[in-house]
C-alpha positions, 0 to 999 in steps of 0.5 A: 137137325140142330147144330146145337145140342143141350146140355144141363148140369151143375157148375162150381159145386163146393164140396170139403176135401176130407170129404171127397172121396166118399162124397163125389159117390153120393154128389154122383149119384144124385146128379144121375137121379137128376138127370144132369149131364155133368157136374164141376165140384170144387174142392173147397169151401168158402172162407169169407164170411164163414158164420154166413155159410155155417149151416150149410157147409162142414168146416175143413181142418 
């Protein structure tokens, strides 16, 4: 038997504080519909070149 054991999830995960609370639900139920064993979600999105990344995250304020 292996002494090593394989894991698979998602790291650094940005995701906009004012949709936290309500999206850590939806973030966990699609990693449990994928199968992933873990998830790190930053409380944050990227603040340089932001037009870059417009369409993708919501803008906090």
């Amino acid at each position: 038997m292996s002494r090593y054991t394989e894991i698979c999830g998602c790291i650094h995960i940005h995701f906009p504080v004012s949709l936290m609370e309500r999206g850590t639900e939806l973030i966990g139920n699609e990693a449990e519909r994928s199968s992933i064993d873990f998830l790190i979600i930053n409380n944050h999105t990227p603040q340089r070149k932001k037009e870059k990344y417009s369409g993708i995250f919501k803008s906090e304020g």
